[in-house]
DRENDO-1510 file (C-alpha; in Angstrom, 1 decimal, always signed):
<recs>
REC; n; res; u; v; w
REC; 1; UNK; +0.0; +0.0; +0.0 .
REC; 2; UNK; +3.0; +2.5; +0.6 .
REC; 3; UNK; +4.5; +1.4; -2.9 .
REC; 4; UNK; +1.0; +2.5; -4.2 .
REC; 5; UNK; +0.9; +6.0; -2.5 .
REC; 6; UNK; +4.5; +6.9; -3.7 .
REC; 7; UNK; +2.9; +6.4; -7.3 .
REC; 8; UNK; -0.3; +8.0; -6.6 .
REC; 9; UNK; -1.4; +11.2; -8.3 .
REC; 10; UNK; -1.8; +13.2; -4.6 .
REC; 11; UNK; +1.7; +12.2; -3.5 .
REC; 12; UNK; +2.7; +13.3; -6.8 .
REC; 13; UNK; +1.0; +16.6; -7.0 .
REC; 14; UNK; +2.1; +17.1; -3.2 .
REC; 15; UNK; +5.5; +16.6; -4.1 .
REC; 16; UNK; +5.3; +19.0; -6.8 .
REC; 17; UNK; +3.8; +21.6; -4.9 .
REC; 18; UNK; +7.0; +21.5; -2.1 .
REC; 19; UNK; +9.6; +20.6; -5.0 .
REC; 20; UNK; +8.4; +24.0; -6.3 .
REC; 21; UNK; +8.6; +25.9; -3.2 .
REC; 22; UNK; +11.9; +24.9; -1.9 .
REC; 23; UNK; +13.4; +25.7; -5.2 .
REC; 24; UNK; +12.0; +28.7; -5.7 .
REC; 25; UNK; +13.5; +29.8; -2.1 .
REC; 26; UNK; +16.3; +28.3; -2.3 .
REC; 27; UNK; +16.8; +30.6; -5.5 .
REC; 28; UNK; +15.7; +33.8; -3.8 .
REC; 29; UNK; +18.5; +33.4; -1.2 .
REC; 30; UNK; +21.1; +34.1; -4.5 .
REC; 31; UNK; +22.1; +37.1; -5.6 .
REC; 32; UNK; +19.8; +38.0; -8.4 .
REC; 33; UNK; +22.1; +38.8; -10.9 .
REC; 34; UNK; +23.8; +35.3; -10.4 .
REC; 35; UNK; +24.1; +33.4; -13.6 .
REC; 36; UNK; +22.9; +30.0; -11.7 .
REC; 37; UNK; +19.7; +31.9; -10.6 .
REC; 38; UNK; +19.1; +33.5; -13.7 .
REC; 39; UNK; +19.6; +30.2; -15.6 .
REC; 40; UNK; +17.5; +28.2; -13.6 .
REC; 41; UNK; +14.3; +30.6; -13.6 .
REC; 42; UNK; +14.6; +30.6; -17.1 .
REC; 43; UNK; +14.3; +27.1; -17.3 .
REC; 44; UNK; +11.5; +27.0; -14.5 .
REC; 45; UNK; +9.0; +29.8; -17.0 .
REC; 46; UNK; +9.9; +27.8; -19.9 .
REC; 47; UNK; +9.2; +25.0; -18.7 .
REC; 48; UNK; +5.5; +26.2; -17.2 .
REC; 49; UNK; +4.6; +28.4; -20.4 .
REC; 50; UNK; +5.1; +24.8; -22.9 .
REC; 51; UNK; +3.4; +22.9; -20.0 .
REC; 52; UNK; +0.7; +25.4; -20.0 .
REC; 53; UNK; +0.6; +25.8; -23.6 .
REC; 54; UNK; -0.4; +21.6; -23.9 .
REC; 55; UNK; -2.4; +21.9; -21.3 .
REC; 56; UNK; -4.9; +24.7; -22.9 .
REC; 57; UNK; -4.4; +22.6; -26.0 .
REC; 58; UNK; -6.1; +19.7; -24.5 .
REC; 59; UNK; -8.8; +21.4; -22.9 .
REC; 60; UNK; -10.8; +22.2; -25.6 .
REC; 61; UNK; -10.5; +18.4; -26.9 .
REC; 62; UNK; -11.6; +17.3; -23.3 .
REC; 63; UNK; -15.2; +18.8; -23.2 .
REC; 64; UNK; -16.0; +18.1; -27.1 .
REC; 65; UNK; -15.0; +14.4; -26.1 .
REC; 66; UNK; -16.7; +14.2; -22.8 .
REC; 67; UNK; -19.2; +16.1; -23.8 .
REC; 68; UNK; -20.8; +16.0; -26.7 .
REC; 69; UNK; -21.1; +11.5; -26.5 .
REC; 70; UNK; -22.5; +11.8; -22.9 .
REC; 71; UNK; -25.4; +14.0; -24.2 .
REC; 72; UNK; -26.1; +11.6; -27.0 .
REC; 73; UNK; -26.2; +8.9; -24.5 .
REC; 74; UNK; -28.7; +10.9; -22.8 .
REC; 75; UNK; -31.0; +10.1; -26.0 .
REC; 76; UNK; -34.4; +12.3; -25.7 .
REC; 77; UNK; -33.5; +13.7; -22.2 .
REC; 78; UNK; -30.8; +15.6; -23.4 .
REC; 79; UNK; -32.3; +19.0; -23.8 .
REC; 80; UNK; -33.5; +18.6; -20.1 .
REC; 81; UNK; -30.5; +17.5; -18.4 .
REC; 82; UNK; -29.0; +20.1; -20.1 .
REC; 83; UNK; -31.2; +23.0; -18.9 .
REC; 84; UNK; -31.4; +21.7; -15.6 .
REC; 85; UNK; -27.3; +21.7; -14.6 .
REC; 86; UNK; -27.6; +25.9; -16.3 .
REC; 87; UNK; -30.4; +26.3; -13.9 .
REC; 88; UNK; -28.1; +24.4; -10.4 .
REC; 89; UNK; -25.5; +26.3; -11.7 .
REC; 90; UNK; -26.6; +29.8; -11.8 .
REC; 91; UNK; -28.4; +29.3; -8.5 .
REC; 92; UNK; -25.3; +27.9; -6.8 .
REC; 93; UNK; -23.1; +30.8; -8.3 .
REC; 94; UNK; -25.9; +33.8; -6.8 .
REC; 95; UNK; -26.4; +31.7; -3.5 .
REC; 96; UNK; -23.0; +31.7; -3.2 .
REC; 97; UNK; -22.5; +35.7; -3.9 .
REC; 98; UNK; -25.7; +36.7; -2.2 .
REC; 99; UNK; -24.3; +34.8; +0.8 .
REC; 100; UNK; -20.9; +36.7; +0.9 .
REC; 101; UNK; -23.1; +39.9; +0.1 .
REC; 102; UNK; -24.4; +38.9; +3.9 .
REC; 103; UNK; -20.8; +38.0; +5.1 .
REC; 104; UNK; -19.3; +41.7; +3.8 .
REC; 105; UNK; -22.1; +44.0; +5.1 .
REC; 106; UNK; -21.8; +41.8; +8.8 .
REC; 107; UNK; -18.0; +41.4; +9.0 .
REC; 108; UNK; -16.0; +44.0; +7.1 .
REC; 109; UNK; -17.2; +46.7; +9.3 .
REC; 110; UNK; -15.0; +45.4; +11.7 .
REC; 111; UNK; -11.9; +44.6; +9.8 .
REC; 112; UNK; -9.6; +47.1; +9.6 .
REC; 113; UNK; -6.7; +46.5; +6.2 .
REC; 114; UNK; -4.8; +48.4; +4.5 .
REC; 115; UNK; -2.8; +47.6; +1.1 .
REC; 116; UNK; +0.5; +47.0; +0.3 .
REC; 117; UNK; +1.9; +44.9; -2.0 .
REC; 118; UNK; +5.4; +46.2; -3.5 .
REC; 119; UNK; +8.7; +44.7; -3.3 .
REC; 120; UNK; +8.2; +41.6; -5.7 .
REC; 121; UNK; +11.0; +40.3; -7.6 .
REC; 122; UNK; +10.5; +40.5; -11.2 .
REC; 123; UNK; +10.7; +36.8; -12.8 .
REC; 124; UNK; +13.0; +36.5; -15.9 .
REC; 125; UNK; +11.0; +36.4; -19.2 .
REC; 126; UNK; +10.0; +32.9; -21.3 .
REC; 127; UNK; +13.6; +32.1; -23.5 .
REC; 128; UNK; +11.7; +30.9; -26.2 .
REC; 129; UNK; +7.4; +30.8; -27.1 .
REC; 130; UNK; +6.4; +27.3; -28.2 .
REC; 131; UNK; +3.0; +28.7; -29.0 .
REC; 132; UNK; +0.7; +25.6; -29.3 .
REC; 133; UNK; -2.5; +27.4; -29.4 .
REC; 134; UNK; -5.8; +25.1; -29.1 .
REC; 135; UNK; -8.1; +24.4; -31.6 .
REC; 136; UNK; -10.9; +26.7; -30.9 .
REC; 137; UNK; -11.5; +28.7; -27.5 .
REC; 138; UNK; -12.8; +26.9; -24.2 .
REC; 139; UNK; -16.2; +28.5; -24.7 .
REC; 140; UNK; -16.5; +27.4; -28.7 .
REC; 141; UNK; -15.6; +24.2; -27.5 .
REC; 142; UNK; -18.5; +24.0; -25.0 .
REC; 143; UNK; -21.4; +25.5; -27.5 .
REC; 144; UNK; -20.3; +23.5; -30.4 .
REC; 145; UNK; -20.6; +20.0; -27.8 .
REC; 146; UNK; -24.2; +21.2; -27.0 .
REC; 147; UNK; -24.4; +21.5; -30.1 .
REC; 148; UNK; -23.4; +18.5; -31.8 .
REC; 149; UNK; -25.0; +16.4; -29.3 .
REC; 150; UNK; -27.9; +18.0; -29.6 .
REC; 151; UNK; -28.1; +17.6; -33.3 .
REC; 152; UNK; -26.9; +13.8; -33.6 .
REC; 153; UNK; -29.1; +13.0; -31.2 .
REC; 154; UNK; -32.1; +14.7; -32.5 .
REC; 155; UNK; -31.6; +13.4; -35.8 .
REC; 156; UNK; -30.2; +9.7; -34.7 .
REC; 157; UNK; -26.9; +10.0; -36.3 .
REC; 158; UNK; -25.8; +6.3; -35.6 .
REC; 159; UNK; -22.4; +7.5; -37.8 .
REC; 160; UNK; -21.6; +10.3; -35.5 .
REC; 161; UNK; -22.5; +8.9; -32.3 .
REC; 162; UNK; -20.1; +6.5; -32.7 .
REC; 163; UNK; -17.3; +8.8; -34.0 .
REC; 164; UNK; -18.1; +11.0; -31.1 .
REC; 165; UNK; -17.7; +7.5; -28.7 .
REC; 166; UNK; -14.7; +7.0; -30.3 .
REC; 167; UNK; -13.0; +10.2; -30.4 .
REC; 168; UNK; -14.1; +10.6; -26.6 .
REC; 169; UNK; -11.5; +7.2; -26.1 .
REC; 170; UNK; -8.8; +9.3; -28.2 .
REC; 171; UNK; -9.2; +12.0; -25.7 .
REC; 172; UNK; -9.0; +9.8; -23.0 .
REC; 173; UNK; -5.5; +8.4; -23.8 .
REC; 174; UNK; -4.1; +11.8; -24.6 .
REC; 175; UNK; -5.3; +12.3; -21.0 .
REC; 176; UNK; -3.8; +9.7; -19.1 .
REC; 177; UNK; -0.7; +8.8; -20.9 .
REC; 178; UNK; +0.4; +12.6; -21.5 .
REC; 179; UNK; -2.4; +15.3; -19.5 .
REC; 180; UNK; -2.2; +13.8; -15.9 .
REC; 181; UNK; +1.3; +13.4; -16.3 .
REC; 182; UNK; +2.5; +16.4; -16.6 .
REC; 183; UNK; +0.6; +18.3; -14.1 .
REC; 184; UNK; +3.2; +17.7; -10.8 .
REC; 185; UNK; +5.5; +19.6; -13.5 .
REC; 186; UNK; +3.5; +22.0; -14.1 .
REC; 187; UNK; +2.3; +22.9; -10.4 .
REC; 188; UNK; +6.0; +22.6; -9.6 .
REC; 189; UNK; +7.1; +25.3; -11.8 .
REC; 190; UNK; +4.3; +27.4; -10.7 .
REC; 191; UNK; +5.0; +27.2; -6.6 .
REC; 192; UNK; +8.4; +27.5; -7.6 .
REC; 193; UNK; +7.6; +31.2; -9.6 .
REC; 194; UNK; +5.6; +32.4; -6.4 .
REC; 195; UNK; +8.0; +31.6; -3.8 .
REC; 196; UNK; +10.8; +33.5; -6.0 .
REC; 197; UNK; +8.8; +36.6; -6.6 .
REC; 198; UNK; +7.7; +36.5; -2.7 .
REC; 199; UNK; +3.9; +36.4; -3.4 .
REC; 200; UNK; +3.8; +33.1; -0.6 .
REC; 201; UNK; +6.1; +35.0; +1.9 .
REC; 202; UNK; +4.6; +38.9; +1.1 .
REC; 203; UNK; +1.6; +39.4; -0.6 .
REC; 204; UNK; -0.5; +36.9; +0.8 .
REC; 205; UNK; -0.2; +38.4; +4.9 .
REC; 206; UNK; -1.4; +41.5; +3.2 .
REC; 207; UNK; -5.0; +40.6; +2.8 .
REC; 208; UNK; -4.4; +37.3; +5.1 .
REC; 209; UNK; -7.9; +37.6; +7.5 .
REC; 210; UNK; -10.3; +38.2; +4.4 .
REC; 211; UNK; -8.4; +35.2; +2.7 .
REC; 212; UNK; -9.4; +33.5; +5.6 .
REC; 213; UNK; -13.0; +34.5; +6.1 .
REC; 214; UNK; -13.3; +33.7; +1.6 .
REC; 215; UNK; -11.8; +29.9; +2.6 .
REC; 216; UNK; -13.8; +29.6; +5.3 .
REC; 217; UNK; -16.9; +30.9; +3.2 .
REC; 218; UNK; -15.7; +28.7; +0.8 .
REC; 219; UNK; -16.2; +25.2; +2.9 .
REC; 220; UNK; -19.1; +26.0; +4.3 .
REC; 221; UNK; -21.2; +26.9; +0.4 .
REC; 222; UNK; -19.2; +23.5; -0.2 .
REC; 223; UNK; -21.0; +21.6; +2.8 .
REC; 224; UNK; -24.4; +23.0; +2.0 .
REC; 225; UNK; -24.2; +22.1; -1.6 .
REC; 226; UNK; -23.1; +18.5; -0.1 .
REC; 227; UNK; -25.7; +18.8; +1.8 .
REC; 228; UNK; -28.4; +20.0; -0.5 .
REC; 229; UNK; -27.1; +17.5; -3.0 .
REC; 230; UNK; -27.2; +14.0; -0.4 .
REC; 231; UNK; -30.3; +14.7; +0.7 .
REC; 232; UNK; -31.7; +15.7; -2.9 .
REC; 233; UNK; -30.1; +12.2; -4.4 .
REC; 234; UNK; -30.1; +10.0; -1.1 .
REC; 235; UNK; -26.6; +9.1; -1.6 .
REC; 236; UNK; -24.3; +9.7; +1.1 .
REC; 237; UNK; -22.2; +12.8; -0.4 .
REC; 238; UNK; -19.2; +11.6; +1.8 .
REC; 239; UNK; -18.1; +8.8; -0.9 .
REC; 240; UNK; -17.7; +11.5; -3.5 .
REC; 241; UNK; -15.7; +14.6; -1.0 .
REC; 242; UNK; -13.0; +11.5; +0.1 .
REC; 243; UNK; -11.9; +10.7; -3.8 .
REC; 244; UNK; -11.7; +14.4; -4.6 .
REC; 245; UNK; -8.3; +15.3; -2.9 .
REC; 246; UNK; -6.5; +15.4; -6.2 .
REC; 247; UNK; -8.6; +17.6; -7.3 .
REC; 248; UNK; -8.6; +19.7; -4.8 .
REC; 249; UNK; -4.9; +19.9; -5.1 .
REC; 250; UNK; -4.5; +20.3; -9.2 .
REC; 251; UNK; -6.9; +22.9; -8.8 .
REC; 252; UNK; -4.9; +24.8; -6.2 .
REC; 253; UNK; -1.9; +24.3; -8.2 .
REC; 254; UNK; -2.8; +24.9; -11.3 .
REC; 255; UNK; -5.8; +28.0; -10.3 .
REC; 256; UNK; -7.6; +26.9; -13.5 .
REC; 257; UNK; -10.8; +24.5; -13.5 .
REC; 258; UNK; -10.1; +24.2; -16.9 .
REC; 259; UNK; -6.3; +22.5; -16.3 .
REC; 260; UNK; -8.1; +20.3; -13.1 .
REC; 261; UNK; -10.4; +18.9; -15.4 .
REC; 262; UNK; -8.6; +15.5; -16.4 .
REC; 263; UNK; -7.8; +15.1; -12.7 .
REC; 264; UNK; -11.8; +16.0; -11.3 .
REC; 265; UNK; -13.0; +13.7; -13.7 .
REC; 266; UNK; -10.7; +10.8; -12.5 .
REC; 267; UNK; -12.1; +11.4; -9.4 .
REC; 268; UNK; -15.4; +11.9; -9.6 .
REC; 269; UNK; -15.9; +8.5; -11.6 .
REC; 270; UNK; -14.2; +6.8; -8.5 .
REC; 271; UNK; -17.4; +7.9; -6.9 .
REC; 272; UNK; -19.4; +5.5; -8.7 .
REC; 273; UNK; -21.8; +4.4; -8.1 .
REC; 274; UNK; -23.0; +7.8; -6.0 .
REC; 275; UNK; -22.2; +9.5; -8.8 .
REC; 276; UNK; -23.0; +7.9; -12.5 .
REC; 277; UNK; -20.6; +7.4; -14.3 .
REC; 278; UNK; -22.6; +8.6; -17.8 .
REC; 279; UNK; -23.9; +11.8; -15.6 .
REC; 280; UNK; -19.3; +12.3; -14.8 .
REC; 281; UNK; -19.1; +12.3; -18.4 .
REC; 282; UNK; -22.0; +14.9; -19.2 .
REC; 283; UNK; -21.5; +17.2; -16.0 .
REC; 284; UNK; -18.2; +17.4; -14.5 .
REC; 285; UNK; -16.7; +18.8; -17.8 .
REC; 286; UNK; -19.8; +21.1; -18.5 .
REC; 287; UNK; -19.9; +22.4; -14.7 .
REC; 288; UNK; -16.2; +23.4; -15.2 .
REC; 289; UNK; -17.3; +26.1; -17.4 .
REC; 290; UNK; -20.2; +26.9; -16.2 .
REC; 291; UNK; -19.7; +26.6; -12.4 .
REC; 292; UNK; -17.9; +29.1; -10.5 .
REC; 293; UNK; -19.3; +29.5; -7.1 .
REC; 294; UNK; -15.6; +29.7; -5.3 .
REC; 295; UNK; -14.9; +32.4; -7.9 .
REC; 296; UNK; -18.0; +34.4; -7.3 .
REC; 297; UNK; -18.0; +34.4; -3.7 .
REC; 298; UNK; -14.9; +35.5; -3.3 .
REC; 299; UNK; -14.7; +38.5; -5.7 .
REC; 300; UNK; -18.1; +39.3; -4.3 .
REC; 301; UNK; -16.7; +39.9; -0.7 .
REC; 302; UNK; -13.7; +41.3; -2.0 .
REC; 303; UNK; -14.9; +44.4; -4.2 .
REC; 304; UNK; -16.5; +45.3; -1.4 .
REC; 305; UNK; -13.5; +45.1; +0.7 .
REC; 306; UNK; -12.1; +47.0; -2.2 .
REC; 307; UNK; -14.7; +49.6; -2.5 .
REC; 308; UNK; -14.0; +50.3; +1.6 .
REC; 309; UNK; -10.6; +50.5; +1.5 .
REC; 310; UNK; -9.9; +52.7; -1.4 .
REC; 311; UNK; -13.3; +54.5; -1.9 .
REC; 312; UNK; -14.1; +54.4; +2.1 .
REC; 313; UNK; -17.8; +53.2; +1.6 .
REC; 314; UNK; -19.6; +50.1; +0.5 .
REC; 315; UNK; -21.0; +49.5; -2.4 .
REC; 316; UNK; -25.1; +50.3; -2.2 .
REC; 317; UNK; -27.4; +47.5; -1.0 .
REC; 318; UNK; -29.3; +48.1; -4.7 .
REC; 319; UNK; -26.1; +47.8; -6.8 .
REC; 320; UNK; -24.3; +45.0; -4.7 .
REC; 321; UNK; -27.9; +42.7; -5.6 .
REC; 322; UNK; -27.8; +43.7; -9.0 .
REC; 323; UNK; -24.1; +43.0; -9.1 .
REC; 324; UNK; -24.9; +39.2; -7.5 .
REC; 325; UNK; -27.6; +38.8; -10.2 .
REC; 326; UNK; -25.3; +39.6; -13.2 .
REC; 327; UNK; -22.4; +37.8; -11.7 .
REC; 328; UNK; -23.6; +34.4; -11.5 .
REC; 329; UNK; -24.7; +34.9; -15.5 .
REC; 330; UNK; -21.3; +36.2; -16.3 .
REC; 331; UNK; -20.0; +33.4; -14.7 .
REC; 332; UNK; -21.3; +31.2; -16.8 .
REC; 333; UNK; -19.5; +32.6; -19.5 .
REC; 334; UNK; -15.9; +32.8; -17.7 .
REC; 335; UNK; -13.1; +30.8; -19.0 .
REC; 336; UNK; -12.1; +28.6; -16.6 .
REC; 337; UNK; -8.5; +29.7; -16.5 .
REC; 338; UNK; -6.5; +31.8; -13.4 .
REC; 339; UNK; -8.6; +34.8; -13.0 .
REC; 340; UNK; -11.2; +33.9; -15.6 .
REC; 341; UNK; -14.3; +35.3; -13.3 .
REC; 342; UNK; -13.0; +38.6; -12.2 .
REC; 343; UNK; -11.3; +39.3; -16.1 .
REC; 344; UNK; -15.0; +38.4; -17.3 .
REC; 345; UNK; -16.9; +40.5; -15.0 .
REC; 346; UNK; -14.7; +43.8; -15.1 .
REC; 347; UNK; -17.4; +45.4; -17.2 .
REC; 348; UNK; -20.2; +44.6; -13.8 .
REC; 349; UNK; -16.9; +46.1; -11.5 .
REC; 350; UNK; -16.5; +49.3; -13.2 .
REC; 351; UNK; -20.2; +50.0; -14.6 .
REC; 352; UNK; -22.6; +48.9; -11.9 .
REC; 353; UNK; -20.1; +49.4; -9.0 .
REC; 354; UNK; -18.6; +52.2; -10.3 .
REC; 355; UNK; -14.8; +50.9; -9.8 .
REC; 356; UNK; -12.0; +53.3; -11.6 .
REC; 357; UNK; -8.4; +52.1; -12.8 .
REC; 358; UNK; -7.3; +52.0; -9.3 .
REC; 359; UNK; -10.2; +49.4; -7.9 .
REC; 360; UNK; -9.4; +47.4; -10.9 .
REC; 361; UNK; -6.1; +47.2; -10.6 .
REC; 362; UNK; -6.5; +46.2; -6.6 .
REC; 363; UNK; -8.8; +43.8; -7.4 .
REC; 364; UNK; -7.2; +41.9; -10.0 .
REC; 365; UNK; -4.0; +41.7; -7.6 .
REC; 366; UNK; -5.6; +40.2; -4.2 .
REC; 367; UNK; -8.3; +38.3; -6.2 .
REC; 368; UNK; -5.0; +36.4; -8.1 .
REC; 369; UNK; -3.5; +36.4; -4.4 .
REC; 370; UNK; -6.1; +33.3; -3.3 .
REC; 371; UNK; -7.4; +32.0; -7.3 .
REC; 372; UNK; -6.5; +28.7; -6.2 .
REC; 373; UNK; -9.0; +28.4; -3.3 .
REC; 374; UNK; -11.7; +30.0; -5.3 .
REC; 375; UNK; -10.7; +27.6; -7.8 .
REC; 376; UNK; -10.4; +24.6; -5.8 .
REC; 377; UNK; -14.1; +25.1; -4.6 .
REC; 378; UNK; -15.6; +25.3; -7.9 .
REC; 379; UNK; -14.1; +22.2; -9.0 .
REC; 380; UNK; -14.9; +20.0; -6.0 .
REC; 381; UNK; -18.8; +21.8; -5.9 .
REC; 382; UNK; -19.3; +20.0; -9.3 .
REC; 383; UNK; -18.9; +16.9; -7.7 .
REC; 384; UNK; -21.7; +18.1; -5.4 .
REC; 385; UNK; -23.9; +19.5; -8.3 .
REC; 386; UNK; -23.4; +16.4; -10.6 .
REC; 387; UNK; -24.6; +14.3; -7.3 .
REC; 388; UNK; -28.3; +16.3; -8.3 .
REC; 389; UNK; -27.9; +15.3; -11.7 .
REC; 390; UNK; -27.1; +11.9; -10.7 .
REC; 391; UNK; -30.4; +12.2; -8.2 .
REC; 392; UNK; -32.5; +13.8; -11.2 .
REC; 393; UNK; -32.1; +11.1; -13.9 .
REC; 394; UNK; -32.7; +8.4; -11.3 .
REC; 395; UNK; -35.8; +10.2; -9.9 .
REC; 396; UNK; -37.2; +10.8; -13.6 .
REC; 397; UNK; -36.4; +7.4; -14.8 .
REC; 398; UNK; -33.4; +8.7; -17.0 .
REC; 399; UNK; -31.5; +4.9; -17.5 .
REC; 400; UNK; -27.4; +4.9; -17.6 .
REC; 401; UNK; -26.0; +5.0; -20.8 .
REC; 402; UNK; -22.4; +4.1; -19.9 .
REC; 403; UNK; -19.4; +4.5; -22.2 .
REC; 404; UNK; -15.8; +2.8; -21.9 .
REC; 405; UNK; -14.0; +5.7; -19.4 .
REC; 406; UNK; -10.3; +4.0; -18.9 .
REC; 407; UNK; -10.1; +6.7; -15.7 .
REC; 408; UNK; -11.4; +4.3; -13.6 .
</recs>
């Protein structure tokens, strides 16, 4: 059993994530202008920008494979299944910022923080850009798997369902033999870039209590959704939350749902049978787009901390419920890459909360400070809301439709 853990993805991952930060200390202590150091962070941005670049690359490939077969398998129940994860969703996303609306107006008033965060080191530039740009963008890739899905299954498109099955095993060994692989590599270089520039040692105590009030936030929206979803389904939500670790971790490493999905997907099928393994197929990748509800409680309580610290008020009752309401539909349109939420909803920031360069500016820096948290929730909530899909097709008679995985 030991032998087993060594080789396990979490060890893995966890051994990546200190790798990364020992290095990148280690590498602080030199002078800067050593040739060793200088060398050896070049090699460490390199080596995360091509890492990165596959990884984006896959993505897109992911959800049309996952996708776009699991809602043919669906057969005539597509259409619902489909609007019923939008509608879970967009309710978890404004439950989640309508809660931290609560949280902001009860807590902040007693917090008193001030900004600083100067005195980075500047990391050496990329020595050379292998561009591998994906095929299409994350969202194309998402509307044109509804899509296809839709349209073979309407029109019972034997030929394409089965190209779509097949292509979906493609994906599949691109993911395990080459995607999962790479990832402790990637989250190595990335902790490794963070403790060098001195965001783990000086930016984070900067905004360290509302951090901790977001985390905090951030486990109890996951145990109601647990909750919601057990008693919704009548499964015991437990034997999904104790496969999801390496989730978890990918998604703090990585601060991209997008890059976590390979991993939440693993896990989530270990779940079976709480969670089925055609409804892993169908919602896991979909909610990774879709999902956000980490993201949107967090930059929820933190333009308000914002709008107090530089601005020395709140943002209005009024415009903070708007704001919820348009957030959680933003959301839905966020890449799920590091800061994807906040870069979509700058237009909500600056127009209906009336944010100027400045507020921007401050937000984008200490919402990037804690991306991976925010990101770690939404990717283990899916479990939680594909647990209600799970419980919907079973309630409504909805029979499995289970492909070949190889994840398992």
């Amino acid at each position: 059993m030991r032998e087993s853990f060594f080789k396990s993805l979490p060890f893995r991952l966890i051994l990546g994530v200190t790798a990364g930060i020992v290095i990148g200390l280690m590498l602080a202590g030199m002078p800067e202008e050593s040739g060793i150091t200088v060398f050896s962070l070049q090699i460490v941005v390199t080596a995360k920008y091509i890492l990165g670049q596959f990884i984006n690359f896959c993505v897109p490939l992911i959800i049309i494979g996952f996708i776009a077969p699991s809602i043919t398998s669906l057969g005539k129940h597509a259409s619902k299944m489909l609007f019923i994860a939008l509608i879970i969703a967009y309710i978890s996303s404004v439950g989640a910022a309508f809660t931290s609306t609560f949280a902001g107006f009860t807590i902040l008033p007693w917090l008193s923080i001030s900004p600083n965060v100067e005195g980075l080191r500047a990391l050496p530039k990329v020595v050379f850009e292998l561009a591998i740009p994906p095929v299409m963008q994350v969202m194309s890739a998402l509307v044109l798997s509804v899509c296809l899905g839709l349209a073979a299954t309407w029109n019972k498109s034997v030929t394409i369902i089965s190209i779509l099955e097949e292509f979906q095993k493609c994906v599949l060994s691109i993911v395990t033999r080459f995607m999962i692989p790479v990832l402790p590599f990637y989250i190595a270089a990335t902790f490794c870039g963070l403790a060098y520039e001195g965001s783990i040692t000086k930016q984070i105590p900067i905004f360290i209590i509302i951090i901790l009030i977001v985390i905090i936030g951030h486990y109890l929206w996951l145990l109601l959704l647990y909750g919601i979803a057990g008693v919704y389904s009548g499964k015991n939500p437990l034997n999904i939350i104790k496969n999801y670790g390496p989730a978890y971790l990918t998604a703090l490493g990585t601060m991209s749902s997008a890059a976590t999905l390979a991993v939440a997907i693993k896990c989530a099928k270990k779940s079976e049978p709480t969670l089925r393994d055609d409804m892993v197929d169908f919602g896991i990748p979909l909610f990774a787009n879709i999902h956000l509800c980490g993201s949107v409680m967090t930059e929820t309580f933190f333009v308000m901390a914002v709008s107090k610290i530089l601005y020395g008020e709140f943002p209005s009752l009024p415009n903070m419920i708007i704001f919820c309401l348009l957030l959680g539909v933003f959301a839905i349109g966020a890449p799920g890459v590091p800061g994807g939420t906040v870069a979509a909803s700058l237009g909500l920031i600056t127009g209906v909360l009336g944010f100027n360069e400045a507020g921007t500016a401050l937000m984008l820096t200490i919402f990037a400070l804690q991306d991976s948290f925010g990101t770690a929730c939404n990717v283990t909530g899916d479990g939680a809301l594909t647990l209600i899909l799970t419980g919907y097709a079973e309630k409504h008679g909805i029979k499995p439709q289970k492909l070949e995985s190889g994840l398992d």
